[in-house]
C-alpha positions in Angstrom: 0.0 0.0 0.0 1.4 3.5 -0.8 2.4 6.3 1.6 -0.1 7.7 3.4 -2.9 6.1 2.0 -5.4 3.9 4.5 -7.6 0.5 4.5 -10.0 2.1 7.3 -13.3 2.0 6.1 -13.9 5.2 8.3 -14.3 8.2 7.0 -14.0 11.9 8.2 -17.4 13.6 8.3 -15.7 16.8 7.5 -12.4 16.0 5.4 -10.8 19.6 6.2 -10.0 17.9 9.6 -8.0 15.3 8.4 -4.4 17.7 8.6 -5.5 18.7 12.2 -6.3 14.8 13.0 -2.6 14.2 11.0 -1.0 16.5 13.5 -2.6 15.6 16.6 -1.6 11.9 15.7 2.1 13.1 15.5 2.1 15.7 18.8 0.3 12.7 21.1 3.2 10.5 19.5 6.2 12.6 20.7 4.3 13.2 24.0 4.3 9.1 24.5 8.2 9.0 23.1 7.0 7.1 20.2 8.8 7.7 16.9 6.1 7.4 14.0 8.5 6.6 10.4 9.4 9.9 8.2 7.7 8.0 5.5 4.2 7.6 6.4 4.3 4.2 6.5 3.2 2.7 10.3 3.2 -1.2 9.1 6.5 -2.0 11.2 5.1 -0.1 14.5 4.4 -2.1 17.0 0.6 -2.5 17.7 1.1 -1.7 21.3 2.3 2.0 20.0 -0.4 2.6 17.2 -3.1 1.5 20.2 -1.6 3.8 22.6 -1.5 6.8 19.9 -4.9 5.8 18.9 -6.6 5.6 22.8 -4.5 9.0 23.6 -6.2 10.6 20.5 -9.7 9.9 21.5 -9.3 10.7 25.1 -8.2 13.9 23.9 -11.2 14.3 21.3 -13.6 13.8 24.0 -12.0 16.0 26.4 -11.9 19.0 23.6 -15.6 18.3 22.9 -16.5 18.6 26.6 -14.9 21.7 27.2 -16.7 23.0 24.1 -20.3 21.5 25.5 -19.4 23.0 28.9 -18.6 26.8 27.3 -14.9 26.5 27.6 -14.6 25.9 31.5 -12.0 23.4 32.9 -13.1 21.1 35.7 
């Protein structure tokens, strides 16, 4: 499979979020000490890594969307 291209059937309800979702993915990465390959290509990570990228992503989804239902205020 080329660079950068995907077999997830999921798709992004608004596409224009895909370069924010892109650098999120890489910012959660370096916060774990993960190194994600220069070329795109995540076949040769370990699964354990992608999992822990992918779990840190949503937790932070979910926390941005309750700060947004809750007007902005931290608990």
């Amino acid at each position: 499979m080329a660079s950068g291209q995907s077999r997830s059937s999921n798709s992004l309800v608004v596409p224009q979020a895909n370069g924010a979702l892109n650098q999120l993915k890489y910012e959660v990465a370096q916060e774990l000490g993960i190194q994600i390959p220069q070329d795109g290509y995540m076949g040769y990570m370990a699964t354990r890594d992608a999992g822990s990228i992918g779990g840190h992503i949503t937790r932070r989804l979910v926390q941005i969307a309750e700060q947004q239902l809750s007007g902005g205020m931290t608990r």
